[in-house]
VOMAR-387630 format. One line per 5 residues: number of its first residue (from 0); their letters; for each residue x, y, z of C-alpha. Coordinates in steps of 0.02 Angstrom, whole numbers, always signed. Layout:
NUM	a	X Y Z | ... .
//
This chain:
0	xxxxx	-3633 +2064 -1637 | -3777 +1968 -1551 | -3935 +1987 -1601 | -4008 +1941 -1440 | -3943 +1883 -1265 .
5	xxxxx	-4044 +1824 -1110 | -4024 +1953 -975 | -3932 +1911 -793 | -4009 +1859 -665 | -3969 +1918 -463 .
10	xxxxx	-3819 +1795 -414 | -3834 +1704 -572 | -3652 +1600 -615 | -3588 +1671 -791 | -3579 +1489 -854 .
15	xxxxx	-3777 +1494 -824 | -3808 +1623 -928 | -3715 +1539 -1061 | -3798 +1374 -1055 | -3974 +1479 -1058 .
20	xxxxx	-3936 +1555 -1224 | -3844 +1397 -1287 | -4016 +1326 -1279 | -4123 +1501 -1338 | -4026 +1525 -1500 .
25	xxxxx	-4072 +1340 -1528 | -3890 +1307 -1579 | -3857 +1108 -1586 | -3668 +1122 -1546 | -3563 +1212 -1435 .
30	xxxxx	-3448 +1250 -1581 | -3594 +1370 -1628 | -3627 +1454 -1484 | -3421 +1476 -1454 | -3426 +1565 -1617 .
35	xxxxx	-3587 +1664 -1578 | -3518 +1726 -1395 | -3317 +1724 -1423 | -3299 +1701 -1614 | -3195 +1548 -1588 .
40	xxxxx	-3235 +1363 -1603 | -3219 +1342 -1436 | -3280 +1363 -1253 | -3171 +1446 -1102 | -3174 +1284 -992 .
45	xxxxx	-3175 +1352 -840 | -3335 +1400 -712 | -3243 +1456 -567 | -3125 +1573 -640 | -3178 +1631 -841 .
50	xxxxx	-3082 +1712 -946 | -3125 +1801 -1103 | -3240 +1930 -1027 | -3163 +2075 -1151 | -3199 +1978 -1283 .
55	xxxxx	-3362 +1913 -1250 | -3419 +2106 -1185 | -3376 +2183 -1361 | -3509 +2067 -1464 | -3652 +2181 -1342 .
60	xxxxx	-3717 +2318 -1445 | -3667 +2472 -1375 | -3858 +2489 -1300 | -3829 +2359 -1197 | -3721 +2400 -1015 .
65	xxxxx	-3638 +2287 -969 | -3446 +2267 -945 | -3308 +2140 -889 | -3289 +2223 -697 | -3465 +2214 -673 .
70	xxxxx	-3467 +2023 -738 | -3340 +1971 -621 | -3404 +2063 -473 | -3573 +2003 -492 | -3557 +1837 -586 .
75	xxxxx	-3412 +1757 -549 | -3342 +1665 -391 | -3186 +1793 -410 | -3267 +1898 -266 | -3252 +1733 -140 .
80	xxxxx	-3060 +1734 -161 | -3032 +1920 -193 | -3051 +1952 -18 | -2874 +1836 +45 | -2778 +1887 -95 .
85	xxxxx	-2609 +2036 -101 | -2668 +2180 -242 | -2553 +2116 -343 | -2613 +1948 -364 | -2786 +2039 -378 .
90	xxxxx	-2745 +2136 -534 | -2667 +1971 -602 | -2805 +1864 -562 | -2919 +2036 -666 | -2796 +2032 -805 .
95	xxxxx	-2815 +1861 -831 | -3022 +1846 -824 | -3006 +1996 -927 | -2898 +1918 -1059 | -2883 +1759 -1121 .
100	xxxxx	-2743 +1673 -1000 | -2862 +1613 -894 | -2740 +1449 -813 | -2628 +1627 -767 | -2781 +1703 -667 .
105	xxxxx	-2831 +1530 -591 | -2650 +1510 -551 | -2641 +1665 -483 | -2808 +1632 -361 | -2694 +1459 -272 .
110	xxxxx	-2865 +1377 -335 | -2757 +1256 -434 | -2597 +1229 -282 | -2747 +1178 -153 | -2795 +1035 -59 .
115	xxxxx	-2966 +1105 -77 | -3069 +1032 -202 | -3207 +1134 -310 | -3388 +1006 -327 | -3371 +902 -448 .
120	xxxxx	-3551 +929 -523 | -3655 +1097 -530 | -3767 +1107 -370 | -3948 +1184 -358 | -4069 +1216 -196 .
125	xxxxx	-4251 +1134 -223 | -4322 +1301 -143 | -4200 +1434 -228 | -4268 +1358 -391 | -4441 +1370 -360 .
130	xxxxx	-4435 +1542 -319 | -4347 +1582 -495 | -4483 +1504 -590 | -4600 +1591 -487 | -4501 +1753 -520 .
135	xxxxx	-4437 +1735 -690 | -4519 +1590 -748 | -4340 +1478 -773 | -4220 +1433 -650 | -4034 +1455 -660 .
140	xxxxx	-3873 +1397 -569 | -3852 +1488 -428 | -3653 +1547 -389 | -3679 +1545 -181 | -3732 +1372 -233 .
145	xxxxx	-3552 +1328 -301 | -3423 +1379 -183 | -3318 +1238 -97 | -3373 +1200 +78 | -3549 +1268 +65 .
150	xxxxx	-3670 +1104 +60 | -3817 +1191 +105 | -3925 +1354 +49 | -3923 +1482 +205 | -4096 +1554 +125 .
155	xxxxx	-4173 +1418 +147 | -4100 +1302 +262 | -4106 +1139 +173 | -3964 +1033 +70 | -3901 +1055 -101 .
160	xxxxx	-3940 +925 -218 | -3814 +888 -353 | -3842 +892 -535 | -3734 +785 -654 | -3678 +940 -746 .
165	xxxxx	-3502 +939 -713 | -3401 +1077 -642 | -3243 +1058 -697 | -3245 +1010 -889 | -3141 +861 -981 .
170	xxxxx	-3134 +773 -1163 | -3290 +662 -1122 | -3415 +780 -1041 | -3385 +918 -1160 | -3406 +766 -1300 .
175	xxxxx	-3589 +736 -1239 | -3632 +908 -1183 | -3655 +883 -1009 | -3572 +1059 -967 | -3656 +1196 -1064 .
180	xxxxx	-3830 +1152 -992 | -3976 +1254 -921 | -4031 +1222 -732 | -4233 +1214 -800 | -4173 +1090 -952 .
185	xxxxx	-4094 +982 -817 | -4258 +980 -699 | -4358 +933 -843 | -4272 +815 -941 | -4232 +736 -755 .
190	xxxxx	-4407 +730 -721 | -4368 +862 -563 | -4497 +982 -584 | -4521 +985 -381 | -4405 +909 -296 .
195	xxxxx	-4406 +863 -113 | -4305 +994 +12 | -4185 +897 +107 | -4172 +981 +266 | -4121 +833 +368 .
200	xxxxx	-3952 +822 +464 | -3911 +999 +434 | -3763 +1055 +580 | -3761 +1225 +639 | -3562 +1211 +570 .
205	xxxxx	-3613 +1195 +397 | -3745 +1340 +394 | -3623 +1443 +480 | -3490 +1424 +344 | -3647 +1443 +213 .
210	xxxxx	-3694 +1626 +268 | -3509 +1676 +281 | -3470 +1626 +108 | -3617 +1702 +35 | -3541 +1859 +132 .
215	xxxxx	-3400 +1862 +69 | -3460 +1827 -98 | -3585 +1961 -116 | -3500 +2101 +14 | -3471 +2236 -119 .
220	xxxxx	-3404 +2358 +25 | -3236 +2231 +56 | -3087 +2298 +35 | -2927 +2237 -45 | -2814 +2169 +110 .
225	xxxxx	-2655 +2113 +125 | -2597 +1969 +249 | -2537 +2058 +388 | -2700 +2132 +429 | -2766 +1965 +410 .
230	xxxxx	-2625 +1898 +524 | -2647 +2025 +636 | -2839 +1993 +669 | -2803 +1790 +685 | -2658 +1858 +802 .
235	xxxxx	-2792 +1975 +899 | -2913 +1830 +930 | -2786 +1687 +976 | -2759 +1823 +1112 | -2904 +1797 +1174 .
240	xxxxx	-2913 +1614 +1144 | -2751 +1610 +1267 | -2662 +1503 +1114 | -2532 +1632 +1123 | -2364 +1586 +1237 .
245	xxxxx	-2282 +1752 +1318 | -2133 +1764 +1210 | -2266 +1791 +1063 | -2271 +1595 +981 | -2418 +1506 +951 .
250	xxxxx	-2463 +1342 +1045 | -2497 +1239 +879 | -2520 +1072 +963 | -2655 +1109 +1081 | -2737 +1234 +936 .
255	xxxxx	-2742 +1118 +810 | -2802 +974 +950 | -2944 +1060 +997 | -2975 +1145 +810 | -3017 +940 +753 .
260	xxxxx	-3123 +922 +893 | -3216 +1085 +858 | -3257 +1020 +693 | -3231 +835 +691 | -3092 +727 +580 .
265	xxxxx	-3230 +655 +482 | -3311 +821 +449 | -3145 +914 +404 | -3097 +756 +287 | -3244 +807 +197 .
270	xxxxx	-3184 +969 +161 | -3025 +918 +117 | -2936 +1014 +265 | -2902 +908 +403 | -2779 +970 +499 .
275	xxxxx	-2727 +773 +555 | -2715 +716 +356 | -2635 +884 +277 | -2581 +1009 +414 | -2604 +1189 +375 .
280	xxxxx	-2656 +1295 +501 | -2499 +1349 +524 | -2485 +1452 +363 | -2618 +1558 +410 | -2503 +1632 +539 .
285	xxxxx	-2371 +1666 +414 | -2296 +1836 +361 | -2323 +1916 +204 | -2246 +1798 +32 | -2305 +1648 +108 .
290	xxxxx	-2430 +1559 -7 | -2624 +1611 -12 | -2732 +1496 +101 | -2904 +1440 +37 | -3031 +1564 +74 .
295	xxxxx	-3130 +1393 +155 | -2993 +1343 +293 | -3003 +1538 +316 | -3190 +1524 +335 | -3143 +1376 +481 .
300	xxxxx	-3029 +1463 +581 | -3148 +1619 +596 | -3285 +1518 +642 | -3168 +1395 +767 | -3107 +1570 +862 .
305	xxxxx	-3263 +1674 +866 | -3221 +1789 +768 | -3391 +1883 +702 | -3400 +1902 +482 | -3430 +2096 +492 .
310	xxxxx	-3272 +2130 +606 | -3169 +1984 +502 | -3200 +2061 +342 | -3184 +2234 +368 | -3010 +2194 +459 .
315	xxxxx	-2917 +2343 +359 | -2983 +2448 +502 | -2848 +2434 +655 | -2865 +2355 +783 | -2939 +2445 +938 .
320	xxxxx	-2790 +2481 +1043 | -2819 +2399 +1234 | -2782 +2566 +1296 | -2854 +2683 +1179 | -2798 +2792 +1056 .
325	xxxxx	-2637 +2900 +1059 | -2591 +3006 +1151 | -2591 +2965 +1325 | -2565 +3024 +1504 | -2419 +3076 +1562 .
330	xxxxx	-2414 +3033 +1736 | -2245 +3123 +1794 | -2274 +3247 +1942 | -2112 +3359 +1896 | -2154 +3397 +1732 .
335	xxxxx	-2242 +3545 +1655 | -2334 +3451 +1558 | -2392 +3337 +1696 | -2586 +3252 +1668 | -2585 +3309 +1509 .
340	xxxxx	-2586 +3181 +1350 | -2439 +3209 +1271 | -2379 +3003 +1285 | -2350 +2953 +1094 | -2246 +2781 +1133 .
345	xxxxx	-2352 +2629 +1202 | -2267 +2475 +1188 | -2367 +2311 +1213 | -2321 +2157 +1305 | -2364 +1991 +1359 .
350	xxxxx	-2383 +1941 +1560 | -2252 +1813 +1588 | -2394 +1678 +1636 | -2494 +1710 +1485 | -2655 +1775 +1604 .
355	xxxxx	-2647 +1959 +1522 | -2548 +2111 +1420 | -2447 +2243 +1503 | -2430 +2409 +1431 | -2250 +2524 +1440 .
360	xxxxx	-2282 +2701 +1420 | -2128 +2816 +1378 | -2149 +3007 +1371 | -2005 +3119 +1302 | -1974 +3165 +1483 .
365	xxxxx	-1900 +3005 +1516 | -2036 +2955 +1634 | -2092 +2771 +1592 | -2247 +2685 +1664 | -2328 +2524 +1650 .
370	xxxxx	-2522 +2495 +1674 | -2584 +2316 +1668 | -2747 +2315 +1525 | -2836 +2325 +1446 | -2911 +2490 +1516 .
375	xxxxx	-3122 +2454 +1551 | -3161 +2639 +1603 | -3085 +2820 +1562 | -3008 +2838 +1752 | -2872 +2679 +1694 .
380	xxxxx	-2798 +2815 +1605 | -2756 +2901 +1746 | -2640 +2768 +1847 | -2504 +2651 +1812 | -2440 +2500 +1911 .
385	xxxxx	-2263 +2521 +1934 | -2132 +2661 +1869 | -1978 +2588 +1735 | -1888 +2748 +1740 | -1922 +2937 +1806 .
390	xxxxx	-1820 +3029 +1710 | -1695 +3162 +1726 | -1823 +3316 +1740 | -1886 +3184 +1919 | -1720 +3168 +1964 .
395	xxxxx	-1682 +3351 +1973 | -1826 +3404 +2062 | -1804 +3240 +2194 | -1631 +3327 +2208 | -1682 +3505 +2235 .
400	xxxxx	-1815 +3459 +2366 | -1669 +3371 +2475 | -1519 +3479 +2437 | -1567 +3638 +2408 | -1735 +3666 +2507 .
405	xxxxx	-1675 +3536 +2673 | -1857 +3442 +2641 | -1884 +3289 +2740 | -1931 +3126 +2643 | -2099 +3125 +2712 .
410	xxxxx	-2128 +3282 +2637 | -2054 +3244 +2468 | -2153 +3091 +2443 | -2315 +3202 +2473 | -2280 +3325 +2344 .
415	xxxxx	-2192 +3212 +2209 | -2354 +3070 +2244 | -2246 +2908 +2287 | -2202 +2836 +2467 | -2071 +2890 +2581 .
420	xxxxx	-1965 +2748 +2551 | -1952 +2761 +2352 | -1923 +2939 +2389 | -1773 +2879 +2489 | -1723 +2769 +2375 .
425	xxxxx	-1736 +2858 +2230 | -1639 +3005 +2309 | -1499 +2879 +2328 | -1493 +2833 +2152 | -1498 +2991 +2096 .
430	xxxxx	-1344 +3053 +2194 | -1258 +2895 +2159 | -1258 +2960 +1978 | -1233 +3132 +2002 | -1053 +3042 +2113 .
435	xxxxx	-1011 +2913 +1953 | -1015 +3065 +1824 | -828 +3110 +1820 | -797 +2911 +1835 | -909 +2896 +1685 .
440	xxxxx	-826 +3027 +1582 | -633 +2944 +1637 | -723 +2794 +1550 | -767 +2870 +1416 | -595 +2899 +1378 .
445	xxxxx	-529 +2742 +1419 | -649 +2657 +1302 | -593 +2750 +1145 | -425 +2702 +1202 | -469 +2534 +1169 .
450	xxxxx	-566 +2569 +1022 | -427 +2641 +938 | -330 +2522 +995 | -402 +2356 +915 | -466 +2420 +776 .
455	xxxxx	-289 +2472 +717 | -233 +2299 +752 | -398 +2240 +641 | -326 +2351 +507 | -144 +2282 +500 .
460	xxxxx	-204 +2094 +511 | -326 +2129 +369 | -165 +2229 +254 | -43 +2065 +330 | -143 +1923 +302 .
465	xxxxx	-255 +1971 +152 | -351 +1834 +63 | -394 +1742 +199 | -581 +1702 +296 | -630 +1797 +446 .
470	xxxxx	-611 +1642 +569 | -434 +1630 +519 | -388 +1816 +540 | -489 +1835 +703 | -367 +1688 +752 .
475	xxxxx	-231 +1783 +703 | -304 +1953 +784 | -333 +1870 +969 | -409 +1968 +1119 | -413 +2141 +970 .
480	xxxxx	-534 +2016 +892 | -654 +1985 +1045 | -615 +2146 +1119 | -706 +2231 +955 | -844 +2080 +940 .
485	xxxxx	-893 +2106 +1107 | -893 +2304 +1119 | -886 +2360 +933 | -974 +2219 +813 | -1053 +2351 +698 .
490	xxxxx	-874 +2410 +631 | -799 +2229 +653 | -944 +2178 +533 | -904 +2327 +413 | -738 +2314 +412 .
495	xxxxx	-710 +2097 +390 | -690 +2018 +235 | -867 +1946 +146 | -935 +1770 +201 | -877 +1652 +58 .
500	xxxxx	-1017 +1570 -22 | -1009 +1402 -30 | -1041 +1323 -223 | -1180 +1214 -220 | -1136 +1055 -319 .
505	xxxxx	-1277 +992 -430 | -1300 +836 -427 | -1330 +711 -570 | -1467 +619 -496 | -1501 +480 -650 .
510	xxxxx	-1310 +456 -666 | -1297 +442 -481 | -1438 +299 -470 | -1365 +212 -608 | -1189 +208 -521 .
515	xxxxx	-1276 +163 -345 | -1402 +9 -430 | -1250 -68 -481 | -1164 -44 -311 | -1296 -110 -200 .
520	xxxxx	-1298 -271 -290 | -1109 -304 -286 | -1124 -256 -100 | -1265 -381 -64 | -1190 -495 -139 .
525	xxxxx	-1018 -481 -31 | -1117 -503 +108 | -1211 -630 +72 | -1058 -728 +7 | -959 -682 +178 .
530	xxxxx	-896 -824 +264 | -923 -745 +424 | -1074 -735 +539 | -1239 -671 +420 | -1287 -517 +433 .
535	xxxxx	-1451 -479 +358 | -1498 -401 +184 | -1565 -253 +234 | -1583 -81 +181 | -1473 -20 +332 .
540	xxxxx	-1330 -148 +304 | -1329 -104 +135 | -1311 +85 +144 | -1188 +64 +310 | -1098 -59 +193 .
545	xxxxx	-1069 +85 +49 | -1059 +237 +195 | -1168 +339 +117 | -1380 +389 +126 | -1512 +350 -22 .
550	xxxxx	-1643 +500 -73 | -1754 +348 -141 | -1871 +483 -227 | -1742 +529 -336 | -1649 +352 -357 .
555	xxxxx	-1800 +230 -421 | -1683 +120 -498 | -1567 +88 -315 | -1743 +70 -228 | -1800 -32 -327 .
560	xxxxx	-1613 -151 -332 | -1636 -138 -107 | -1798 -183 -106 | -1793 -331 -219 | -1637 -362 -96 .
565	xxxxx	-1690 -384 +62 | -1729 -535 +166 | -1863 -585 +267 | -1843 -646 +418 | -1883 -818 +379 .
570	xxxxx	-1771 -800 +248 | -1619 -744 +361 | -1659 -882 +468 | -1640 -1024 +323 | -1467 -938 +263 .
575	xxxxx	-1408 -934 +458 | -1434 -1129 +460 | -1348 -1154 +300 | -1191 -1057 +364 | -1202 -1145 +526 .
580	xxxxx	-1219 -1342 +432 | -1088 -1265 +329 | -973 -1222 +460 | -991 -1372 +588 | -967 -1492 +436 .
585	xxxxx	-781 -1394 +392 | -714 -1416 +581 | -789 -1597 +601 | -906 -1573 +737 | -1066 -1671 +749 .
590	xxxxx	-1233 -1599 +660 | -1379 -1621 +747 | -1557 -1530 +767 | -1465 -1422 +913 | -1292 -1390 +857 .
595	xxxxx	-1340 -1320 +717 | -1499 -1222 +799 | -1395 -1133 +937 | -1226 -1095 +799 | -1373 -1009 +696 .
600	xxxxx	-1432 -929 +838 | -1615 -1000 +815 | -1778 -988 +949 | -1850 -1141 +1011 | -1901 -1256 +871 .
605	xxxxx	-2113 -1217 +919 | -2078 -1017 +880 | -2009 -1077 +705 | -2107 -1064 +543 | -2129 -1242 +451 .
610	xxxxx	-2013 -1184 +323 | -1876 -1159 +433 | -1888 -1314 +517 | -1908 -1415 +349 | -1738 -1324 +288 .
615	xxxxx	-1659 -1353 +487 | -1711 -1549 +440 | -1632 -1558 +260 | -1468 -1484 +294 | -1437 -1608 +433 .
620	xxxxx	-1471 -1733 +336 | -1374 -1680 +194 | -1216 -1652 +305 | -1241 -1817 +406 | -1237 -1891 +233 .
625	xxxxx	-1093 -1825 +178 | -1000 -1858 +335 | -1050 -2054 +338 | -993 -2058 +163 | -835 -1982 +214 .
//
């Protein structure tokens, strides 16, 4: 039980209020203060994400309230990635802090997968610590102050300075106590009692993803998402970005183009997500089981597409609908229910040139509309563009009004609200269906003819030929076969035998390499010993050589044997003029500076290297030798 504990301060990191009573109970080793806080001989080494929180809670008295949720909401950095994660990976990331598998929880938070790199050292604002000594007579590490990405305080508008207190712990730091320590012990001891406010070359990019941050990390009224919604607000605002083709795809190239200029390469290098050096916007478009982005790149792509903090975080609320909420109009002039709201089906699309969306409303009347959008006033409501279908309760009364009561089309168009020519035209179509009912019934009949037909023939080949794959028996089947793929490929699919899986072969990889090493040097060293024209030791000779492809990341040993392998071209050059020496001297022909330099298939003698020329110069004369001699 302790005794006594320093209390917390507003936004005060949990590893701060550690290193304050690590240096009020006057304790001269952190072995001490592990056993006053944990009872173990040991420190949790982690700042982001701790662990132990149960533990540590239960040496409180019970006087004292304070508990594990209310340390992690208010003292942790847990908030900052609570936010992007499922529920799941919420509870596990809980769990973990909770407990004492804290490499589960920081697992669980994709700190550890990321590109994105925590500070190395403990960070502190000049002006945020003069105001804590002023309030509370000590100052403290600040958490807003630790968050990756955020270089400068949005209180106060000036740069963090760095500390040499290290954030992430190792062997040597924890050796010489450079972790557990106290923000006022630092100033002092680094003669810092007032340090200078840097407020100099500050961008309006970096304050920006400051004051988001700090909203996210402090938001208490944030609710658990999941990445759909997410999606579906990134998806909302691309929208409006136009980076959003009409079939639904996302033009990456000319988003991620103008997302580095936005920002700047240097500047996103900095924050380890350049989109040039590690490309990754594209994740953040992903469905749901895709891996967790870093709540920073998230922080980017709000700020790159406008989108404001408020709306972005509170993105479980749905999206406003372009043409209200349900229901809507229905715009039908034959039905009972006509200009009354009783449209449940709105279907959203795309204009084919990207310039705007198109809504298709359906009403259980049959009559479908479409009204270009969004609407801007309440009187949109009442019109539509152009009519998809009007329905069987339209044509019926088109009918009656030009069969039964002799109207003129003139007339009809005046009491059904459309033209005189659509009523003509849709008085054709109408009786042109009304004329192909008894011809649609006949084939009816004639289609389950057919049916019946082929899939008795499917039956018999599947009894006949048992055992064997689909291809072969659809083969075997004929036009049954297509007849039923074309017109009846839910039963085909029911009734065919199972797609065989094909057995993966695992492959040996070490024994493989060790086979190969051998291989490539036996096969460089046919080639090199072929009395034929050179070819040159290269990796593509090599592998064409042996008809088969190298995964050099799993074959070290055959990379290495190639690459120790393969010739130069000065090299190639000096073996070509060996070969062609070689060969003029066999058939008797004279050797001279030419001869040998066009059989080699040499350049000019001024675009050789000196070392070619000297080995051009001492296999002539060794030849010439040998022939005088001779």
């Amino acid at each position: 039980m302790l005794g006594h504990f320093p209390r917390f301060y507003p936004d005060e990191l949990l590893h701060s209020v550690y290193a304050r009573y690590h240096l009020h109970s006057g304790n001269g080793t952190l072995a001490k203060t592990a056993r006053d806080l944990f009872g173990k001989n040991h420190m949790p080494n982690s700042i982001i994400i701790p662990s132990h929180l149960d533990l540590f809670c239960s040496n409180f008295s019970e006087n004292t309230q304070i508990s594990s949720q209310e340390i992690i909401h208010n003292h942790t950095l847990f908030p900052y990635f609570q936010y992007f994660l499922p529920l799941e990976r919420v509870n596990k990331v809980i769990d973990g802090m909770r407990g004492t598998t804290s490499w589960e929880a920081i697992l669980a938070t994709g700190v550890a997968q990321s590109l994105v790199r925590p500070p190395e050292f403990l960070r502190f604002c000049s002006e945020c610590a003069a105001d804590d000594r002023e309030m509370y007579s000590e100052a403290y590490w600040h958490r807003t102050h630790q968050l990756p990405g955020v270089n400068v305080c949005d209180k106060h508008g000036v740069r963090l300075s760095n500390s040499n207190v290290y954030m992430t712990p190792s062997k040597s730091n924890l050796k010489y106590r450079k972790w557990l320590y106290d923000l006022e012990s630092f100033l002092k001891e680094n003669s810092l009692v007032h340090v200078p406010a840097d407020n100099l070359s500050i961008s309006i990019q970096e304050l920006t993803i400051a004051k988001i941050s700090r909203f996210l990390l402090h938001n208490k009224s944030l609710c658990i998402t999941d990445r759909d919604k997410v999606r579906s607000q990134y998806i909302f605002y691309l929208q409006r970005k136009n980076y959003l083709m009409p079939r639904g795809g996302i033009r990456l190239t000319k988003l991620r183009q103008d997302f580095e200029l936005f920002f700047g390469r240097r500047f996103l290098s900095s924050l380890y997500c350049s989109e040039y050096e590690h490309p990754w916007i594209h994740s953040a478009f992903r469905k749901s089981g895709s891996i967790c982005l870093h709540p920073l790149r998230h922080i980017l792509l709000m700020i790159f597409l406008g989108m404001a903090t408020e709306d972005y975080a509170l993105s479980n609320r749905r999206l406003n609908n372009p043409y209200g909420e349900s229901p809507w109009i229905c715009l039908n002039p034959t039905a009972e229910h006509f200009l009354q709201p009783v449209v449940k089906v709105c279907d959203i699309q795309r204009k084919t040139d990207g310039t705007g969306i198109i809504g298709i409303f359906r009403c259980d009347c049959g009559f479908t509309y479409t009204r270009s959008g969004p609407d801007k006033s309440e009187s949109d409501r009442m019109r539509y563009d152009t009519v998809r279908e009007f329905g069987e309760c339209f044509e019926k009364k088109l009918l009656k009004l030009r069969d039964d009561d002799n109207l003129k089309f003139n007339e009809i168009s005046r009491i059904l609200g459309i033209t005189e020519k659509m009523a003509s035209v849709y008085y054709k179509r109408a009786k042109n269906q009304e004329d192909l009912k008894p011809k649609m019934q006949r084939s009816k009949g004639l289609f389950a003819y057919y049916q019946e037909k082929n899939r008795n023939l499917w039956l018999q080949a599947l009894v006949k030929y048992k055992g064997e794959s689909r291809t072969s028996l659809a083969k075997k089947a004929g036009s049954g076969y297509v007849w039923l793929y074309k017109h009846d490929r839910e039963w085909l699919k029911k009734n065919s035998p199972k797609k065989r899986s094909k057995k993966r072969k695992i492959v040996n990889w070490t024994k493989r390499d060790q086979i190969y090493a051998k291989k490539v040097v036996q096969t460089a060293k046919e080639i090199f010993e072929s009395e034929n024209y050179p070819v040159r030791l290269t990796t593509s000779s090599i592998t064409k050589r042996l008809g088969t492809y190298f995964a050099f990341d799993k074959m070290p040993l055959t990379k290495k044997a190639i690459y120790s392998l393969i010739e130069s071209v000065e090299e190639f050059q000096i073996r070509r003029i060996k070969w062609a020496a070689r060969t003029l001297y066999s058939s008797g022909d004279r050797l001279s500076s030419n001869t040998v330099r066009k059989a080699a298939v040499l350049p000019d003698k001024r675009k050789l290297s000196s070392k070619v020329i000297q080995a051009l110069e001492e296999h002539i004369d060794l030849y010439q030798s040998r022939q005088e001699l001779a």
